[in-house]
C-alpha positions in Angstrom: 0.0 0.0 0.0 2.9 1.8 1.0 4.6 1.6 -2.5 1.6 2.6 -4.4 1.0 5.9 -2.5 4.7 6.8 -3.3 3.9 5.8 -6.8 1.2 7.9 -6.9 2.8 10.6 -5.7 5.1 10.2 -7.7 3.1 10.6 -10.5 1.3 13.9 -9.6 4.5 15.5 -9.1 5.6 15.1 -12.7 2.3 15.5 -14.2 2.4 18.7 -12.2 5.4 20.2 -13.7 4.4 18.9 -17.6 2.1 21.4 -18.9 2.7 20.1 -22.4 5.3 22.7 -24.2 8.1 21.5 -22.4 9.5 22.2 -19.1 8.7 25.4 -17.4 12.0 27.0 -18.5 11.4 27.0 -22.0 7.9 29.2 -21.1 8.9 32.8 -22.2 7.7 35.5 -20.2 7.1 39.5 -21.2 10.0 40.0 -18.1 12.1 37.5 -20.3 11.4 39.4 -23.5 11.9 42.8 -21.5 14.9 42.1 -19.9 16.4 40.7 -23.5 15.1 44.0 -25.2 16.9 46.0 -22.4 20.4 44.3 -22.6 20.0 44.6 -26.6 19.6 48.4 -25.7 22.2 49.0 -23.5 24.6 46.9 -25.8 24.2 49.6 -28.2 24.7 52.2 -25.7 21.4 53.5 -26.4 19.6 55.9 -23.9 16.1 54.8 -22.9 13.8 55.2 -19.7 11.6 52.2 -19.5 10.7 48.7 -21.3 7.3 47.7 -21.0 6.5 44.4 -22.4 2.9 42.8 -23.2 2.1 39.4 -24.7 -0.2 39.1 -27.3 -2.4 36.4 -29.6 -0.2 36.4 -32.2 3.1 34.3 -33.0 5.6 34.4 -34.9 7.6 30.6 -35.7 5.6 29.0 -33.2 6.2 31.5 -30.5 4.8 33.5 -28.8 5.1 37.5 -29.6 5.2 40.7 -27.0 4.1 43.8 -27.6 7.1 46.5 -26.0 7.2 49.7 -26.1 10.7 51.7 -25.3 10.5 55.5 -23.9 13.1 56.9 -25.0 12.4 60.1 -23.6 10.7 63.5 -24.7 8.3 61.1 -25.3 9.7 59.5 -27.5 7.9 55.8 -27.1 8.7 53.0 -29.7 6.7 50.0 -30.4 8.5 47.1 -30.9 7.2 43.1 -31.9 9.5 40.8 -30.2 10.3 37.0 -28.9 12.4 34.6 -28.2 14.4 32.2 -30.5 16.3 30.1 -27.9 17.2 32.7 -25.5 17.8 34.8 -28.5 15.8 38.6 -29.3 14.5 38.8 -32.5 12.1 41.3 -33.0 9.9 43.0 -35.9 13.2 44.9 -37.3 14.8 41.9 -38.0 11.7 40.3 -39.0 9.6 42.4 -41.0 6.6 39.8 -41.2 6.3 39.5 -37.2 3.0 41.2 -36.3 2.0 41.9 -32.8 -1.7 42.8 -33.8 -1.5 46.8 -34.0 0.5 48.1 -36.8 3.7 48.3 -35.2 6.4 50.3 -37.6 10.1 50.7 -36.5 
């Protein structure tokens, strides 16, 4: 009886942590997207105030795609379609067919 509870337990353990795309580290989050759009930024030395990130309905390759827009001041706000490709940014500049539901121009 012991064995089976185990077993059991067992099993709802895993099933909890299987949510069907993969493990939970491969789940990309606007706060991922953000934080990769603000190192992108500040690798090109690039003055900005905020990133705020958004997910949306649409995708792009099978991913998901955020909706970001950058102040860069005066205001000066940018739109910006992005995701991730393992671990790597790629957004709508790069892409010119990734959409993220309002017309989003660079």
């Amino acid at each position: 009886m012991r064995v089976g509870v185990l077993l059991l337990a067992s099993l709802l353990t895993l099933a909890a942590g299987c949510d069907g795309s993969g493990s939970s580290s491969s789940v990309t989050t606007a706060a991922d997207v953000r934080a990769a759009l603000e190192a992108r930024l500040q690798g090109k030395d690039l003055s900005y105030r905020w990133v705020y990130c958004v997910r949306t309905k649409q995708q792009f390759a099978g991913r998901r795609v955020f909706r970001c827009n950058v102040d860069f001041g005066e205001p000066h706000i940018v739109p910006y379609c992005a995701t991730l490709e393992d671990g790597r940014l790629v957004t709508n500049l790069e892409e010119a067919t990734m959409r993220c539901g309002r017309e989003v121009r660079p």
